[in-house]
PAKOLKOL-272459 format. One record per residue (C-alpha): x, y, z; chain. Coordinates in steps of 0.2 Angstrom, whole numbers, plus 5000, padded with zeros to 4 digits. Each point is the difference from the previous one (the first is absolute). Layout:
// PAKOLKOL-272459
      u      v      w   chaine
      X      Y      Z        A
...
//
This chain:
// PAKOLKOL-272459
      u      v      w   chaine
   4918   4999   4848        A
   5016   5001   4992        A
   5015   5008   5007        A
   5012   5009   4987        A
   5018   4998   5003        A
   5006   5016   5001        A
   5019   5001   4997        A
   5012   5012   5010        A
   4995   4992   5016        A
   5018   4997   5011        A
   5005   4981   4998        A
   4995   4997   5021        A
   4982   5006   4998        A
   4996   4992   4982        A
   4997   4985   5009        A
   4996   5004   5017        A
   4983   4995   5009        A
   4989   4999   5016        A
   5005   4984   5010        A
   4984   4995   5008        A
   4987   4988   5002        A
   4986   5006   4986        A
   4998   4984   4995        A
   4994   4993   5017        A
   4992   5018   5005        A
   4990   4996   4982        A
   4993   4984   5005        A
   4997   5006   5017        A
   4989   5011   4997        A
   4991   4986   4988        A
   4998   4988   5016        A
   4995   5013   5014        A
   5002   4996   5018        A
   5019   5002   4998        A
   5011   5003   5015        A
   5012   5012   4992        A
   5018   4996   5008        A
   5010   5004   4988        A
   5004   5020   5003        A
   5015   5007   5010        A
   4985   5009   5007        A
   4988   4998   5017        A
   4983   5003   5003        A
   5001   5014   5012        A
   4995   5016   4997        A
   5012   5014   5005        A
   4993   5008   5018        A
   4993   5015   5001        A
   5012   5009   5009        A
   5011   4998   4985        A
   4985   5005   4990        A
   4994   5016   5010        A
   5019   5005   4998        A
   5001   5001   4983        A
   4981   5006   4997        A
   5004   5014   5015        A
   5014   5005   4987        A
   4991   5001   4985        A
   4987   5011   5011        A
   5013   5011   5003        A
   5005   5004   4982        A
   5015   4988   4997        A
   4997   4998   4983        A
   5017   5008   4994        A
   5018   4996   4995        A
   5011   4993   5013        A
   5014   5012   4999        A
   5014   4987   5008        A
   5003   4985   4986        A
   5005   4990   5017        A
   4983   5000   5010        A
   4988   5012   5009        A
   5011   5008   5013        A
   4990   4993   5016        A
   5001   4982   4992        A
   5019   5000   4998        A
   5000   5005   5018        A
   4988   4986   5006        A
   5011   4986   4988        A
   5016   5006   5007        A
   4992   4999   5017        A
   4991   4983   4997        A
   5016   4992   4993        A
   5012   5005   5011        A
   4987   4992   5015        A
   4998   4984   4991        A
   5017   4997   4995        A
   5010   5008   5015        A
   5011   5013   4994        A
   4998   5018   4991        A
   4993   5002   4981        A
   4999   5017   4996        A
   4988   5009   4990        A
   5010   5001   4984        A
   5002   4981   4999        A
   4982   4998   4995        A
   4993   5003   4984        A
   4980   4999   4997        A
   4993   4989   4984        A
   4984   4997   4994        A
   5000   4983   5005        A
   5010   4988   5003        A
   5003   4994   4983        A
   5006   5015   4995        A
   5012   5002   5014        A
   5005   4984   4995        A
   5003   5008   4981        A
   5010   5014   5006        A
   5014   4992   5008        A
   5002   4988   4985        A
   4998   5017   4991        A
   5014   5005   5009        A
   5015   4988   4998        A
   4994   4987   4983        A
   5006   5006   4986        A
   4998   4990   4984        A
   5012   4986   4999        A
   5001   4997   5018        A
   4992   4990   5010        A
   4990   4996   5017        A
   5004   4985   5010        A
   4985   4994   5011        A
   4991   4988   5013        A
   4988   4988   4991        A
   4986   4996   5000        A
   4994   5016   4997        A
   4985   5012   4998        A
   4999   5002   4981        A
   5002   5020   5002        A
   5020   4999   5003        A
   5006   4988   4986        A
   4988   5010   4988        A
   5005   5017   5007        A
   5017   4997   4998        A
   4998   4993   4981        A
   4988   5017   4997        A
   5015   5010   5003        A
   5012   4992   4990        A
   5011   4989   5015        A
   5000   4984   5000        A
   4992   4990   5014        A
   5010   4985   5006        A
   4990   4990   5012        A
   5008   4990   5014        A
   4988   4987   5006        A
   4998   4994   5019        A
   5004   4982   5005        A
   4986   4990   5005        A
   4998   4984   5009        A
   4990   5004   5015        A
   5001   5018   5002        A
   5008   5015   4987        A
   5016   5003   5002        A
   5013   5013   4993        A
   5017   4994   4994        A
   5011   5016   5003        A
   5013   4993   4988        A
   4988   4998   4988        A
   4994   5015   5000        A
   5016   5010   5001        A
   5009   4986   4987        A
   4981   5007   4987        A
   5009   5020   5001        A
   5013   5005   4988        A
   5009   5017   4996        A
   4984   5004   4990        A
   4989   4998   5015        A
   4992   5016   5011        A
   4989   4993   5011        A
   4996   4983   5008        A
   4982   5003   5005        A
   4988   4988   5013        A
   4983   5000   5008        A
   4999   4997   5019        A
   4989   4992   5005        A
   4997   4996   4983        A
   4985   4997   4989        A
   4997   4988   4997        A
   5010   4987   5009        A
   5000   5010   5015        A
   5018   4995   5001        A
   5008   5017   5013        A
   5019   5001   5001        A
   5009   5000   5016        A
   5008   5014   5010        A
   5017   4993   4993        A
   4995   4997   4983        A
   4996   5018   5000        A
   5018   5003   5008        A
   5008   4991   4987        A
   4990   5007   4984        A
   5007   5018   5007        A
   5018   4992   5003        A
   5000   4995   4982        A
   4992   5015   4993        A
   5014   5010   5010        A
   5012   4992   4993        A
   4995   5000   4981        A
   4992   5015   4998        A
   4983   4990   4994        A
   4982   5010   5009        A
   4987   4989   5011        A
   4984   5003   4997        A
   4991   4990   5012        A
   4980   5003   4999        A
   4992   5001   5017        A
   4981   5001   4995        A
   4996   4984   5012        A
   5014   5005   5012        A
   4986   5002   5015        A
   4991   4986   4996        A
   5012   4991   5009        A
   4994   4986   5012        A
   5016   4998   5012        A
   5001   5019   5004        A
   4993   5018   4998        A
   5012   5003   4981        A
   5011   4987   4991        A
   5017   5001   4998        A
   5005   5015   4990        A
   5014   5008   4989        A
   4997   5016   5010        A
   5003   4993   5017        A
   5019   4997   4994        A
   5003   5013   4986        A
   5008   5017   5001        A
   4996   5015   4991        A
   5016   4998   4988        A
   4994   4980   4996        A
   4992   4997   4986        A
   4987   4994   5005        A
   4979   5005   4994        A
   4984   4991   5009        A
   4986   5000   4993        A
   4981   5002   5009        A
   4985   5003   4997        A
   4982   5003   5010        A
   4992   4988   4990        A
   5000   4985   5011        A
   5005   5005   5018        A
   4987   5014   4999        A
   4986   4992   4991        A
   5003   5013   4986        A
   5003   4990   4982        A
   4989   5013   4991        A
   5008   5015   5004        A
   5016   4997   4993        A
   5011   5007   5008        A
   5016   4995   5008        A
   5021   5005   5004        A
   5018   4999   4999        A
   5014   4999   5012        A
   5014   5005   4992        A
   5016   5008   5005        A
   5000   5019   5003        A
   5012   5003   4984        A
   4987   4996   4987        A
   4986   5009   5008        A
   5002   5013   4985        A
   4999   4989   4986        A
   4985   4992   5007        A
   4992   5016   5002        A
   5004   5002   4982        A
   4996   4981   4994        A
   4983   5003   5010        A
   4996   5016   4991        A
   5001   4995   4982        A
   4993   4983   5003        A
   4984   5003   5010        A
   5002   5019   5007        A
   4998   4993   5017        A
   4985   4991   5011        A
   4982   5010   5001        A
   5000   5008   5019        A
   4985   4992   5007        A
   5005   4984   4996        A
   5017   5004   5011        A
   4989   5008   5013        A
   4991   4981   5002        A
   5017   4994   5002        A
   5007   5013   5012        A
   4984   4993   5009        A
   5004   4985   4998        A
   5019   5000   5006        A
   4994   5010   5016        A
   4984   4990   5006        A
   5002   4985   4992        A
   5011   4988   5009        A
   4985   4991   5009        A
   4994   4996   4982        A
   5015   4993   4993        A
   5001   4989   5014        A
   4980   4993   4995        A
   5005   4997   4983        A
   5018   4991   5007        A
   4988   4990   5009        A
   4985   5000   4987        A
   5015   4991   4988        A
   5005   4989   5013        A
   4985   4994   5005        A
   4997   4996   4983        A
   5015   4991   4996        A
   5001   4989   5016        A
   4982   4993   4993        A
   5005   4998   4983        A
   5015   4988   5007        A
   4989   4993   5011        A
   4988   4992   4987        A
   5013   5000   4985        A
   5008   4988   5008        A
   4984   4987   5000        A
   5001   5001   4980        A
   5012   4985   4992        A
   5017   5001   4991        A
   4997   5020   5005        A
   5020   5006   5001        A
   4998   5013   5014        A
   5016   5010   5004        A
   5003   5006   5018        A
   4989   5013   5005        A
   5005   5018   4995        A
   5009   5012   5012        A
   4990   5014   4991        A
   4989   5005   4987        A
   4982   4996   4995        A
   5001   4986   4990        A
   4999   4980   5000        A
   5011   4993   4985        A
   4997   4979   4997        A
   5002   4988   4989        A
   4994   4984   4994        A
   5010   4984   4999        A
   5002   4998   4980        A
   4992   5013   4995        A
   5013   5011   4993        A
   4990   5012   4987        A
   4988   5011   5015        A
   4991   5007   4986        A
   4991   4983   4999        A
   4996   4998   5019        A
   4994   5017   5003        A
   4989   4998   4987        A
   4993   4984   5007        A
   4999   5007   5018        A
   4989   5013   4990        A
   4989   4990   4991        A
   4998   4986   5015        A
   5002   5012   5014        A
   4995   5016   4995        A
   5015   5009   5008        A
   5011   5010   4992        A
   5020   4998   5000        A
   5014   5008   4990        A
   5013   4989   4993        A
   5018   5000   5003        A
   5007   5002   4982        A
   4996   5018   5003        A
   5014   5002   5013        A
   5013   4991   4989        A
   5005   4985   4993        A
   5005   4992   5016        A
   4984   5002   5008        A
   4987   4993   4985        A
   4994   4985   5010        A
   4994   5009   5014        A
   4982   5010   5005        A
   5002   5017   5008        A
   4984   5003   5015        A
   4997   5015   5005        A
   4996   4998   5020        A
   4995   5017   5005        A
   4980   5002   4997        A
   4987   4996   5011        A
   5004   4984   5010        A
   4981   4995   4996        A
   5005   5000   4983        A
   5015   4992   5001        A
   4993   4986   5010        A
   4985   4996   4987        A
   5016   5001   4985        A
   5008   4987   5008        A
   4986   4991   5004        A
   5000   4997   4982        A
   5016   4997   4996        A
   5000   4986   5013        A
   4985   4992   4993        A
   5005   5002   4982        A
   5018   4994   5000        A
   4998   4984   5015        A
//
């Protein structure tokens, strides 16, 4: 079928599409027997406490409007509660804000502060969302790569040297995805130092901030933020929670922009359904013995995908991640991933997603996702051992 090329279309969308893996999804689905690794996505179900909360809910009639743009009212309370408990120091109510995912949270704060003809410096390699999210709204994304040798590592100077006086926000993942690269309490101390001094926000996305392995949260902004900083984390119930299909997630922002949030929310989305903020209330209140099963589900998944990575040749493994739910592995000469994943597939029937999606300085490495069944991901690397000895 052919597409007509409609004009009118804004100059930042004319061009824009998905960044995925059809290709290798397409040819999956030709071979059979595939074990698909290649989603930012686990294998487990969301419980059914969550499930009955949300269903209970529905039961009751809450089918209507949200009259708060910010959040049901009892799960404001239970994210002011559940932050200030896991980070150690009050956040009140009016410095969360309720989105319909964590994507669109995400969307809102650039929303917020890019206007076009500035731009947003941030921590690559990347999830594709952020460089494309920012581009969709007119900014300019200036992406500052991580050094490598053994491990990823963030150049402060770098980073700080890559913002101008047309840059907002500098903007990171931590732990990240997909190198699972986490910054340290006092790279977090000195992101806010900077940004106090020049004015430029933090967004600093949380999503895989309890899917820490050397403690119950990673470091975060708000541990070390005030109210007046400006400073917004971004979370999500996607992966802590087991919850990717509900779409829902929030911001952390200062008290002082609570009203145009409120506002921003409103005429973007008109808020989050309320029985799916009733499976997160649940989830908040009832869930910290499941967040620390998936913690460990991720871990357990990882230590066995570096324990049997390693027997494969010329494999360029970095240190083992401080967080996060992925493995992320090269090939010694291999720099195009496109070409490896799609010999992994074809010899190994495992599925992989290439590095060229999170940036230019990732393309030679393969992304793993390592929470699934350990089953599962036992037999995919089975596979890949065989294959690629």
């Amino acid at each position: 079928m052919t597409r007509h090329a409609f004009e009118g279309i804004r100059a930042q969308i004319r061009d824009l599409r998905t960044e995925n893996i059809a290709a290798l999804a397409m040819r999956a689905r030709e071979l059979g027997d595939v074990i698909p690794l290649w989603y930012g996505e686990g294998d487990m179900v969301t419980p059914a406490f969550i499930r009955d909360a949300a269903k209970a809910a529905l039961d009751e009639g809450s089918t209507f409007y949200i009259p708060n743009m910010r959040g049901l009212e009892a799960l404001n309370q239970a994210l002011s509660r559940y932050q200030s408990e896991l980070h150690g120091r009050p956040i009140a109510i009016e410095r969360t804000t309720v989105a319909p995912s964590g994507m669109q949270a995400l969307y809102i704060a650039l929303q917020l502060l890019v206007d076009i003809g500035t731009n947003v410096v941030y921590v690559a390699p990347q999830w594709p969302n952020i460089h494309n999210a920012i581009h969709l709204i007119g900014g300019e994304p200036r992406p500052v790569p991580l050094d490598f040798d053994t491990d990823w590592r963030l150049d402060l100077d770098k980073l700080f040297a890559a913002c101008d006086a047309r840059t907002r926000a500098i903007f990171l993942s931590t732990p990240s995805n997909p190198t699972g690269w986490t910054a340290t309490a006092a790279e977090m101390q000195a992101l806010l130092e900077f940004s106090r001094r020049t004015g430029i926000w933090i967004i600093s996305d949380e999503v895989y901030g309890r899917l820490y392995f050397e403690g119950n949260v990673a470091p975060s902004i708000l541990q070390i933020a005030d109210d007046c900083d400006r400073v917004i984390s971004i979370n999500s119930f996607s992966k802590a929670w087991a919850m990717t299909g509900w779409r829902i997630g929030w911001l952390s922002h200062p008290a002082g922009i609570a009203d145009q949030l409120a506002a921003m929310t409103q005429y973007m989305n008109s808020g989050t359904a309320g029985m799916i903020q009733a499976g997160a209330v649940a989830a908040l209140t009832e869930g910290e013995p499941l967040v620390s099963e998936i913690r460990g589900k991720a871990k357990a998944g990882l230590d066995l995908a570096y324990k049997r990575l390693g027997e494969i040749p010329d494999l360029i493994l970095p240190n083992k991640p401080r967080g996060g739910m992925y493995a992320f592995f090269a090939l010694e000469g291999r720099t195009d991933a496109r070409e490896v994943c799609a010999d992994i597939l074809e010899k190994a029937r495992v599925g992989l997603a290439p590095g060229h999606l999170f940036g230019n300085s990732s393309a030679a490495f393969l992304r793993m996702c390592v929470f699934r069944d350990i089953g599962q991901i036992e037999i995919a690397l089975d596979r890949m051992v065989s294959a690629m000895k």
